[in-house]
C-alpha positions as CSV (number, residue, x, y, z in Angstrom):
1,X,133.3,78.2,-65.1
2,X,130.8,78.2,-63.0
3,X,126.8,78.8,-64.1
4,X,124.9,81.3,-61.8
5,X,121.6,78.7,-61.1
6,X,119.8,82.3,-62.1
7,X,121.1,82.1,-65.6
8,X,120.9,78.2,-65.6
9,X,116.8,78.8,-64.7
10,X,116.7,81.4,-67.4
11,X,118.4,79.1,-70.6
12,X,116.4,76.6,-69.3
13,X,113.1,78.2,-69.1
14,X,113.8,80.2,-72.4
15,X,114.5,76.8,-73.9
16,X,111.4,75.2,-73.0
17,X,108.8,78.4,-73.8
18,X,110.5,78.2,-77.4
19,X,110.3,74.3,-77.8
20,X,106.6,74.3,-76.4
21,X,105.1,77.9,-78.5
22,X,107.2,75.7,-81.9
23,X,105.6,72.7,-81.1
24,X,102.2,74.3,-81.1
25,X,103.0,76.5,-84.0
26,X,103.8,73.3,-85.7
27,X,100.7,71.6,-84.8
28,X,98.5,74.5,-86.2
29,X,100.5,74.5,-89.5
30,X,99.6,71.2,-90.2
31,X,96.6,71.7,-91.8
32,X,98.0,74.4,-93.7
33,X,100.6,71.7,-95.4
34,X,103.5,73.3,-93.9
35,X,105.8,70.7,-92.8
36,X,107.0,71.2,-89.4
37,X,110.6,73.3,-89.7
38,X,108.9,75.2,-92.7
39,X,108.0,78.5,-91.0
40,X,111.5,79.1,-90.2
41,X,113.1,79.0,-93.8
42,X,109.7,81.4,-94.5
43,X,110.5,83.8,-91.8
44,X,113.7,84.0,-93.2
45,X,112.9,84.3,-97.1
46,X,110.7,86.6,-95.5
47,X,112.5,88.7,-93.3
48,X,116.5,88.4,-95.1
49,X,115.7,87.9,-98.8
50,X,118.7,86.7,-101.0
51,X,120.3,84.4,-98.6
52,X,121.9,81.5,-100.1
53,X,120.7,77.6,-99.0
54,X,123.5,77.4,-97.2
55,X,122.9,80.7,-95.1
56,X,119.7,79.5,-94.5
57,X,120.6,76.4,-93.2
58,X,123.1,77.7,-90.7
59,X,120.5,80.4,-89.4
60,X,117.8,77.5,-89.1
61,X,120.7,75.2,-87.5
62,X,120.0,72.0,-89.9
63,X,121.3,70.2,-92.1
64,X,122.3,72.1,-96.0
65,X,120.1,68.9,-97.6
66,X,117.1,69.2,-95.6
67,X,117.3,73.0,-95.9
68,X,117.9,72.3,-99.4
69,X,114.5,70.0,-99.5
70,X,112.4,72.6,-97.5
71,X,113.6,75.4,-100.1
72,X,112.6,72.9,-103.3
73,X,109.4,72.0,-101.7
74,X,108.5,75.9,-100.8
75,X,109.4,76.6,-104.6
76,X,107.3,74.0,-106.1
77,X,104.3,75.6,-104.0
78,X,105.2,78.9,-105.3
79,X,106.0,80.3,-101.8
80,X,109.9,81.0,-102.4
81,X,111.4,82.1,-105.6
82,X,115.4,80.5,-106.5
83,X,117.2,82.7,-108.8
84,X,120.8,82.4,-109.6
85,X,123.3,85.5,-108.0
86,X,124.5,88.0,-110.3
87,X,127.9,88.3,-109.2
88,X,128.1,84.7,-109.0
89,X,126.1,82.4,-110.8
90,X,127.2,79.0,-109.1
91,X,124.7,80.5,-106.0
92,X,121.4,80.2,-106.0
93,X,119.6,83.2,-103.8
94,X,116.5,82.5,-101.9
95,X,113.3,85.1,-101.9
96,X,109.5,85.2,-100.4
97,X,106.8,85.4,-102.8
98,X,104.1,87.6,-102.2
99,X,101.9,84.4,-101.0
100,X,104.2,84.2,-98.1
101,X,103.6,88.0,-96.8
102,X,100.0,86.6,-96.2
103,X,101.7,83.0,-94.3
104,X,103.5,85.1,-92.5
105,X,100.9,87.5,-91.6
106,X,98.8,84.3,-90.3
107,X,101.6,82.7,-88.3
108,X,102.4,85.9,-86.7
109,X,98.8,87.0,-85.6
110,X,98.5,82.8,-84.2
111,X,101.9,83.7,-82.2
112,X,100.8,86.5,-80.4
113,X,97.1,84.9,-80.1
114,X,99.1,82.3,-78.1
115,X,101.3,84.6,-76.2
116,X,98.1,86.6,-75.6
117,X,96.3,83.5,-74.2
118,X,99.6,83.2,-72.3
119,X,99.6,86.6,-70.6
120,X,96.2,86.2,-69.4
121,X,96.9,83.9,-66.9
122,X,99.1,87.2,-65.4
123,X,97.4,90.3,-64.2
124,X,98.6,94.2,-65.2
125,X,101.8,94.0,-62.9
126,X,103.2,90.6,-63.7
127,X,103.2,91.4,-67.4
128,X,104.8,94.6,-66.5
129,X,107.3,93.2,-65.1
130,X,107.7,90.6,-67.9
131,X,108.0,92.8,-70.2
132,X,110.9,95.2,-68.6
133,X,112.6,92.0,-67.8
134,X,113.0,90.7,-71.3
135,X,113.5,94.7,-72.3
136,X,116.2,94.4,-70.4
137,X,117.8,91.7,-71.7
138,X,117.5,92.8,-74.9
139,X,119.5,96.0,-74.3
140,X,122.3,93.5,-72.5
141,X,121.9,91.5,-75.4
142,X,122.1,95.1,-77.6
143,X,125.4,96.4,-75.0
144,X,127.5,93.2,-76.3
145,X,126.7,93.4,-80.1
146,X,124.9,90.0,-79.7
147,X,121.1,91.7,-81.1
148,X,120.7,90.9,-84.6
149,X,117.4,92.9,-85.7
């Protein structure tokens, strides 16, 4: 099958906007102590509480030991909680502590300070039409049962 060079453009530039906003998100977590890869097991603690090590690692797309390493390390810090499930005690469930509502809070207000600092390279119309664009794509993405909220 052939790729329409408009979606090729799209993966690609959606690819490198995510890899370069990570790497910077990355960068300002350092002096936080928050290895690199970190946020996203937070996000998810955060956002999807309960999911087992190995959900987590499939979500985050690495490896069940070095999901398995983040999750201890977050523990010992006292930003994630392990607790055995109660239907099944051979699974150990992942939640957020309340230290990480105020992580995430952080992370998320330096994300949108970087988006922000992004957008204002674009005047009213050009954000506009960003916006609608990536509205739309969400409601395609919504149409095919692909959005996960």
């Amino acid at each position: 099958m052939v790729v329409p060079a408009t979606a090729e453009e799209i993966v690609s530039l959606f690819h490198g906007i995510n890899r370069t906003l990570g790497r910077r998100v990355a960068d300002q977590m350092k002096p936080a102590d928050l290895p690199a890869g970190t946020h996203l097991v937070l996000h998810l603690a955060h956002d999807r509480p309960g999911l087992t090590v190995s959900e987590l690692s499939r979500a985050v797309g690495q490896a069940k030991s070095r999901t398995s390493v983040v999750v201890d390390w977050l523990a010992e810090r006292g930003m994630v909680e392990k607790r055995a499930d109660p239907d099944d005690q051979r699974l150990v469930r992942v939640y957020a502590t309340p230290r990480v509502e105020e992580i995430w809070r952080g992370m998320h207000r330096m994300m949108e300070e970087m988006m922000a600092a992004l957008l204002a390279d674009l005047d009213a119309e050009q954000r506009a039409s960003l916006v609608a664009g990536l509205r739309q794509l969400r409601d395609a993405a919504k149409r095919k049962g692909w959005w996960k909220e």
